[in-house]
C-alpha positions in Angstrom: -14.5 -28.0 -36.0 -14.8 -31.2 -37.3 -14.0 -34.5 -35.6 -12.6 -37.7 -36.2 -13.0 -41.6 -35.2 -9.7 -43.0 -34.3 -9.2 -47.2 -33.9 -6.3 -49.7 -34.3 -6.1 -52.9 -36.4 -3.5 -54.7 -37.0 -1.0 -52.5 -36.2 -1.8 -49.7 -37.8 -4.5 -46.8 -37.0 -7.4 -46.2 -39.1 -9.1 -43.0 -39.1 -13.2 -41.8 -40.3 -14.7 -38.6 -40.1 -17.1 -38.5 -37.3 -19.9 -36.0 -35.5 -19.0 -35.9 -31.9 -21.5 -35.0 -29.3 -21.6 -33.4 -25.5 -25.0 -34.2 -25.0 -26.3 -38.1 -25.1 -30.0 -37.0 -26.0 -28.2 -35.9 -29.5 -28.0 -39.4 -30.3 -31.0 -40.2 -29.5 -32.0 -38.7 -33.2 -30.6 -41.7 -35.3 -31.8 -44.6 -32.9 -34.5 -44.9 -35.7 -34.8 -47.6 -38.1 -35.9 -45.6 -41.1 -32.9 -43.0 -40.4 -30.7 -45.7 -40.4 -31.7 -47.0 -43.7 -31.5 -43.2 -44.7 -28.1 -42.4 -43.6 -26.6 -45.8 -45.6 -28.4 -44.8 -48.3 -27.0 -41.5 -48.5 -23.8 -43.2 -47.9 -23.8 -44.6 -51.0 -24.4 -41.2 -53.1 -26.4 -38.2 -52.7 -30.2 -38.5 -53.4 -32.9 -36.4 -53.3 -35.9 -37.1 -50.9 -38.4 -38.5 -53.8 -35.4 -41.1 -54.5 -35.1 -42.2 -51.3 -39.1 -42.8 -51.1 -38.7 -44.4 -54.4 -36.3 -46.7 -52.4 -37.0 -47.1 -49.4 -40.9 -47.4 -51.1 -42.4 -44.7 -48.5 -44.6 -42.2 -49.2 -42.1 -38.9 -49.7 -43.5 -37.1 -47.0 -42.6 -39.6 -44.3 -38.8 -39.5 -45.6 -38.8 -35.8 -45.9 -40.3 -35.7 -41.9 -36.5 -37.3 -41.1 -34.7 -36.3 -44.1 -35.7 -32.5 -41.9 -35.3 -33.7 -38.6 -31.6 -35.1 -39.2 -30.8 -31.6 -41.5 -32.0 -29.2 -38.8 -29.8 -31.5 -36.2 -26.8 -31.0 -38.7 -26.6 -34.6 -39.2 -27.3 -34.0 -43.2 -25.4 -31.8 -46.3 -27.4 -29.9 -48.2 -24.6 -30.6 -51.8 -27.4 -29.7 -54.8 -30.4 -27.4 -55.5 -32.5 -28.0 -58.5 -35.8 -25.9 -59.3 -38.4 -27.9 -60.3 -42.1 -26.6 -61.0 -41.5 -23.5 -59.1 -39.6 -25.2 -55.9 -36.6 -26.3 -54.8 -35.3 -30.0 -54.8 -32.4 -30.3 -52.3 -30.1 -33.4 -53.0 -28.9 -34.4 -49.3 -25.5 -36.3 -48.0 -24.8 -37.7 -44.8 -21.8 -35.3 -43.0 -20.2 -38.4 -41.2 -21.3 -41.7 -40.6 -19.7 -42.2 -37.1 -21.0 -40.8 -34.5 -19.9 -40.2 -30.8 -20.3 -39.2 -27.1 -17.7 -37.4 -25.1 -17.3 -36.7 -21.3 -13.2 -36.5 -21.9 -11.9 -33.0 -20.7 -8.1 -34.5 -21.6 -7.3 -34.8 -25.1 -4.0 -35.4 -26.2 -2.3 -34.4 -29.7 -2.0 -37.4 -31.8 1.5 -37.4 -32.2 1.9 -38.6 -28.3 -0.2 -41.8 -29.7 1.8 -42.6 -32.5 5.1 -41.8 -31.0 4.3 -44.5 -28.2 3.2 -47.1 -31.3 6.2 -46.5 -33.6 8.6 -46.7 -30.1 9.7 -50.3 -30.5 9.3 -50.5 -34.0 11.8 -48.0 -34.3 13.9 -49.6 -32.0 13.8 -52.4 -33.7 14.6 -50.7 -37.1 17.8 -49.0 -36.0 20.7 -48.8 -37.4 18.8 -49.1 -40.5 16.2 -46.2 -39.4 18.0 -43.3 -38.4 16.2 -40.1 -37.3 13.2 -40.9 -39.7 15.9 -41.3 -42.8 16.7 -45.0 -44.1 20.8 -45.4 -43.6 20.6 -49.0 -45.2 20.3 -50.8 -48.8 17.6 -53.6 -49.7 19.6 -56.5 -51.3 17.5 -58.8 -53.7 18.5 -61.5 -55.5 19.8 -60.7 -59.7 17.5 -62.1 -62.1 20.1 -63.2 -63.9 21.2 -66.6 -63.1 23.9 -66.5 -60.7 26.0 -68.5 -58.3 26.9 -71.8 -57.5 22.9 -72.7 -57.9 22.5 -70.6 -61.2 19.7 -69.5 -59.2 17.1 -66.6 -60.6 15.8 -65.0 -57.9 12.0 -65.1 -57.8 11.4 -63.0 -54.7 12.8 -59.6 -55.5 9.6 -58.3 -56.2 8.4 -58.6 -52.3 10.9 -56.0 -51.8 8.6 -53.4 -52.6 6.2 -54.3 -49.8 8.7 -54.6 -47.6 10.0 -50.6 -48.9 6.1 -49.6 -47.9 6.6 -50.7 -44.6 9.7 -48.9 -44.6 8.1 -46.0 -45.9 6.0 -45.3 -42.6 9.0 -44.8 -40.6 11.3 -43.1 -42.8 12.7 -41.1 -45.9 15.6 -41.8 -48.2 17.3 -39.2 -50.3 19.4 -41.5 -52.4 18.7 -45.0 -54.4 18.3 -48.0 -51.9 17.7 -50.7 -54.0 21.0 -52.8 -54.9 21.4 -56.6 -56.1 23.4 -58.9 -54.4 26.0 -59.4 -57.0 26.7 -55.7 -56.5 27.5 -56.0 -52.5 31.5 -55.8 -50.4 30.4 -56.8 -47.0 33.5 -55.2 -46.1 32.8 -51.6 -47.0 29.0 -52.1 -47.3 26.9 -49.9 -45.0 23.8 -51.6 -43.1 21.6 -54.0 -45.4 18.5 -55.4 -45.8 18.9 -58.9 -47.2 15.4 -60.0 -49.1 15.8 -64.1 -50.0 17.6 -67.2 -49.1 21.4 -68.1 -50.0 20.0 -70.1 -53.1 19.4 -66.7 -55.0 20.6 -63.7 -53.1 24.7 -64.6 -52.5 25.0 -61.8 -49.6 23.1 -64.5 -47.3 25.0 -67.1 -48.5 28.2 -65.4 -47.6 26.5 -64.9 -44.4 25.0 -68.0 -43.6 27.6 -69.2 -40.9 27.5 -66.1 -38.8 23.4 -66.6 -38.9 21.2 -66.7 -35.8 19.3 -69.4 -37.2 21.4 -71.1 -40.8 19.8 -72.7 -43.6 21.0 -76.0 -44.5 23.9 -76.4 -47.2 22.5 -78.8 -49.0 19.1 -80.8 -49.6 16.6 -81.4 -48.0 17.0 -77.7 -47.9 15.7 -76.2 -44.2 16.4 -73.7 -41.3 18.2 -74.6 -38.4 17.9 -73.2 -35.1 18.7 -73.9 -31.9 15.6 -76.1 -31.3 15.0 -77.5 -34.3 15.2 -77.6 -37.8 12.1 -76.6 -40.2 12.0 -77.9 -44.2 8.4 -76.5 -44.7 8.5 -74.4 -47.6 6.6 -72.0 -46.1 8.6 -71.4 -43.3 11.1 -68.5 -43.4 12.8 -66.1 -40.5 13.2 -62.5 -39.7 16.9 -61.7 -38.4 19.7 -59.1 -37.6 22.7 -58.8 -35.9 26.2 -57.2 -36.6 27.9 -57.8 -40.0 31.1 -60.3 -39.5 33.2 -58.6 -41.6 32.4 -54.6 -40.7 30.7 -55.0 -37.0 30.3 -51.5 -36.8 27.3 -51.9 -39.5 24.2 -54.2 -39.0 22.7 -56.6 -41.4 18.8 -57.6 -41.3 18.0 -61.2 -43.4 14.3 -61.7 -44.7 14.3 -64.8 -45.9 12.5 -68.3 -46.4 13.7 -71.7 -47.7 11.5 -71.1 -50.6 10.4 -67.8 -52.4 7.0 -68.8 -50.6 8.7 -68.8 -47.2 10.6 -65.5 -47.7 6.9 -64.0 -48.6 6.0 -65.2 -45.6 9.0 -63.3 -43.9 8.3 -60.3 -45.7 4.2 -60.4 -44.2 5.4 -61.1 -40.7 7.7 -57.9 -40.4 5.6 -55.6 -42.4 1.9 -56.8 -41.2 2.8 -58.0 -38.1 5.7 -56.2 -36.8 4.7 -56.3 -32.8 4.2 -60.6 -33.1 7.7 -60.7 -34.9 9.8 -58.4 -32.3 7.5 -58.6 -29.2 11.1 -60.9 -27.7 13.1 -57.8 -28.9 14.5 -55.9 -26.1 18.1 -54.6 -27.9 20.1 -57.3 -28.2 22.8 -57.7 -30.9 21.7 -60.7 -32.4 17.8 -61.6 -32.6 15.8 -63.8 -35.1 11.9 -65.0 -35.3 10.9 -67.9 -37.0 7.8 -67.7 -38.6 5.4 -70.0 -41.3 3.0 -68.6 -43.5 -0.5 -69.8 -44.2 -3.5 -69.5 -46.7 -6.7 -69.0 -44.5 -8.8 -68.3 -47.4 -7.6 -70.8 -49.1 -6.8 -69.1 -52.5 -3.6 -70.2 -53.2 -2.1 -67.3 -51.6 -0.3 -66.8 -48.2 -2.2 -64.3 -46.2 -1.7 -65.3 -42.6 1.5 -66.2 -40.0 2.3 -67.8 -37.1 5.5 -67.1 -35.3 7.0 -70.7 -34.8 10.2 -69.5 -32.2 
């Protein structure tokens, strides 16, 4: 039966093979420094025992004393045979490199764990998420230029991240990708709006009826009820009823900049639980958050969630 290392980061759970063990002397066996600079060797590719003397710069019968000890334990794969001169040269791979002790009698099926995860995410997510299937179109801005601005929209693209997020939570059996000049608010379904009112029109129709509005004119900005924000990097995460057909929801993903809508677009799909941890069902909610470059390449990689 083979076992596994579970941890979260970020979100999201991360899984690793692993050798799980009932007795705590077992581990005892790789509290060695040469097995440990075995077992990362062999995690690199399989080797036989002369390479790893060649190496590690051992003689080959001290690796060959541990490469045996860790096979016999079950620690090490056997994955090639060569005969050589008459004997056999066994190529050897590490089964896992995690390794664990267990007193736990109660294990639970995994499902129970990620139901409890996904609970207020998917809360969150509906209308749009209904029983696992996506009841909603992502809007992007046309490429083309367009409205009052003769805007192109330059943002479209971080739709796609935005449809892997959406991917962990739910299906779609028909095409959910539309472009703003193509939407009737009045007979439209639920939408995802990706982009500010400059190049996706939807949110400019919308603007008004906004938790938090961008400014009509320059210096362009967000305005909430605290304050207003003209960073470029600063964009907001949004839904609540549409105006014209309440009975369908509209989300808004948006910056006052392309960069600030990117850094929408990372807060909801990289971190969901900062975004919606003020969530708690009501009609109209909106975070909003900045974006930063930590590792200062150019690139946003970090937020902070401003209100």
């Amino acid at each position: 039966m083979k076992s596994y290392l579970l941890k979260e980061k970020e979100g999201r759970y991360l899984v690793s093979e692993a050798i799980l063990v009932d007795n705590p002397e077992s581990l005892k066996l790789i509290d060695h420094p040469i097995r440990i600079r075995i077992l990362n060797l062999l995690a690199k590719r399989p080797m036989y025992p002369a390479e790893l003397a060649k190496e590690l710069r051992m003689h080959e019968q001290k690796v060959y004393y541990h490469i045996k000890q860790m096979s016999n334990s079950g620690l090490l794969d056997i994955v090639e045979r060569q005969e050589i001169r008459g004997t056999t040269a066994k190529k050897f791979a590490p089964k896992a490199l995690n390794f664990g002790f267990s007193l736990s009698k109660d294990w639970k099926d995994i499902r129970s764990l990620l139901e409890k995860r996904d609970r207020e995410i998917e809360s969150f997510l509906f209308p749009f998420v209904k029983e696992s299937f996506l009841d909603a179109s992502i809007v992007v801005g046309s490429p083309d230029p367009h409205g009052p601005h003769k805007a192109r929209a330059r943002d479209g693209h971080y739709a796609i991240d935005l449809a892997l997020f959406l991917g962990q939570h739910c299906t779609s059996d028909s095409f959910s990708a539309k472009l703003d000049v193509d939407i009737d608010l009045k007979t439209s379904g639920n939408l995802i709006l990706v982009g500010g009112p400059v190049t996706n029109l939807v949110v400019s129709k919308l603007n008004e009826f906004l938790p938090a509005k961008f400014s009509d004119d320059k210096p362009w900005g967000i305005i909430s009820k605290l304050k207003t924000y003209t960073e470029e990097s600063v964009g907001m995460v949004c839904r609540f009823p549409n105006p014209f057909n309440p009975e369908k929801y509209i989300m808004v993903i948006a910056g006052i900049r392309f960069i600030g809508t990117k850094a929408a677009v990372l807060a909801i799909t990289k971190h969901t639980k900062q975004v919606i941890y003020r969530f708690t069902g009501q009609k109209e909610f909106c975070a909003i958050v900045q974006g930063f470059d930590l590792d200062a390449d150019g690139k946003i990689d970090s937020i902070e969630v401003l209100e």
